[in-house]
C-alpha positions in Angstrom: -26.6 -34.4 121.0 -26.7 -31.5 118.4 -29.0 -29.3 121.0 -26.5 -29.9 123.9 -23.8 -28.8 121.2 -26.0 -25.7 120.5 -25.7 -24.5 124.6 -22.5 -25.5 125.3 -22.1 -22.9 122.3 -24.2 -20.5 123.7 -23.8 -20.1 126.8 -19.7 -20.1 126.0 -20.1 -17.9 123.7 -22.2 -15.2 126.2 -19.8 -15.9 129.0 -16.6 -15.4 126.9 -17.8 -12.8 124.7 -15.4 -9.6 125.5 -12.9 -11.4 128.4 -11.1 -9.1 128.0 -12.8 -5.6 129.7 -13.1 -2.8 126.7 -12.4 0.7 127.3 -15.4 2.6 128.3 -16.0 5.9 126.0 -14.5 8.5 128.3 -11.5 5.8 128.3 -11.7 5.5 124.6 -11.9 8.9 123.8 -8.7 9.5 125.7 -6.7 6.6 123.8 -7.4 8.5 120.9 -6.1 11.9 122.5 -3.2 10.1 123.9 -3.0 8.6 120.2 -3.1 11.8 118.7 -1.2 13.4 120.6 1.8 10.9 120.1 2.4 9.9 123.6 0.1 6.9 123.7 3.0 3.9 124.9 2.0 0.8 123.0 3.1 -1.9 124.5 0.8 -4.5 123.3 -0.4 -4.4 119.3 -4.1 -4.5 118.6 -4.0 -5.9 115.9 -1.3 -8.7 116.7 -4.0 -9.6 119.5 -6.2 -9.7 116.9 -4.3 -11.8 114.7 -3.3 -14.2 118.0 -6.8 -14.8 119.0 -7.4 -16.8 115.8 -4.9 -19.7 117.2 -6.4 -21.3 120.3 -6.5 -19.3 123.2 -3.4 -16.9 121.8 -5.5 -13.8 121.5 -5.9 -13.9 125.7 -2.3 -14.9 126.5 -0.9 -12.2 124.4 -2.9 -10.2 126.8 -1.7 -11.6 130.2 -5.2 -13.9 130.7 -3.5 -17.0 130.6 -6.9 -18.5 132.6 -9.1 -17.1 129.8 -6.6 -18.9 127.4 -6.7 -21.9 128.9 -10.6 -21.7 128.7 -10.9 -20.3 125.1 -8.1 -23.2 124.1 -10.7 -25.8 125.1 -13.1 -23.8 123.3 -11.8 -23.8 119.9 -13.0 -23.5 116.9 -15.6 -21.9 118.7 -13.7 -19.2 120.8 -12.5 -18.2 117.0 -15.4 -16.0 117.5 -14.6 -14.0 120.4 -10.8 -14.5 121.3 -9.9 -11.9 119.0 -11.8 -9.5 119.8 -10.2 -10.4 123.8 -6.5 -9.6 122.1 -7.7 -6.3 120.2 -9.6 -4.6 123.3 -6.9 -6.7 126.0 -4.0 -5.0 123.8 -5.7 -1.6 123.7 -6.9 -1.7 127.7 -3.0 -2.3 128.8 -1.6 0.7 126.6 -4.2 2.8 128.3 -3.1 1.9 131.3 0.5 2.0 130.8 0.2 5.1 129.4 -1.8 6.7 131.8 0.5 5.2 134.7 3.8 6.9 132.7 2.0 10.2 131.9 0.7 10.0 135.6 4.6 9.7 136.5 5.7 12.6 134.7 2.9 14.9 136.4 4.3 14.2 139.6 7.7 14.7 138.9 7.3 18.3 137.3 4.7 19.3 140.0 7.5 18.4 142.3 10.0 19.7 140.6 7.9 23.1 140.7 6.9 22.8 144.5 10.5 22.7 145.1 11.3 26.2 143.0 8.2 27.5 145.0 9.9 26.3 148.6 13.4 28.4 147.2 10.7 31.2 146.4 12.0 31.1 142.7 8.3 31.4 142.1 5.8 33.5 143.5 2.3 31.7 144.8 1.1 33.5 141.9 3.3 31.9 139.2 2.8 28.8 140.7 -0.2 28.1 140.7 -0.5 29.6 137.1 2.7 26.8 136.3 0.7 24.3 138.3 -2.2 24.9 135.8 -0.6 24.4 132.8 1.2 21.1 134.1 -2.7 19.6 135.2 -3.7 20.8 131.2 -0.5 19.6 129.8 -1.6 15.8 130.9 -5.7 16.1 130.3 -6.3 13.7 127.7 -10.4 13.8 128.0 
């Protein structure tokens, strides 16, 4: 009875470990730009997912994966050791994406707003494309 315990455990453990998809380093390295910079939009707390995963399943359905919750609910104690760590990286994958969605937003809208000073010929091609530049630098967060 105690070794079937023991793989149950195990193999839960290795296929629950990290539900929640991390951000890869060139992803994490521009959280922390967008972070520094101050235009990161957190939607979701870390460390509330954090906190959450410690109750049942809580740690994934703060993080919209109410299947992972359900799963990690039937888990516990044991999913104590991973949900957590699913509502820290959950919480920090949908800021990045939000952000990234918003900041993407905003691109468009002043390279259109630009395009459209170009089609008056307010701008020269010249100016434009030295405008254009400084947009495309203003949102590189790598």
């Amino acid at each position: 009875m105690r070794r079937i315990t023991v793989c149950l455990f195990s193999l839960s453990f290795l296929g629950l470990v990290g539900c929640a998809t991390p951000l890869n380093s060139l992803q994490q390295r521009e959280y922390v730009a967008m972070e520094n910079a101050g235009v990161l939009v957190e939607e979701k707390d870390p460390t509330t997912g954090a906190v959450l995963g410690i109750l049942p399943g809580f740690g994934s359905f703060y993080v919209r994966e109410p299947g992972y919750g359900i799963v990690n609910l039937l888990f516990w104690p044991f999913s104590v050791l991973w949900d957590p760590v699913s509502g820290y990286e959950g919480s920090k994958a949908i800021n990045y994406d939000i952000t990234r969605h918003k900041l993407g937003r905003e691109m468009k809208a002043e390279l259109s707003e630009l395009e459209v000073r170009l089609a008056v010929e307010q701008l020269s091609v010249t100016e434009y494309l030295i405008e254009k530049r400084k947009i495309e630098d203003k949102y590189a967060y790598e």
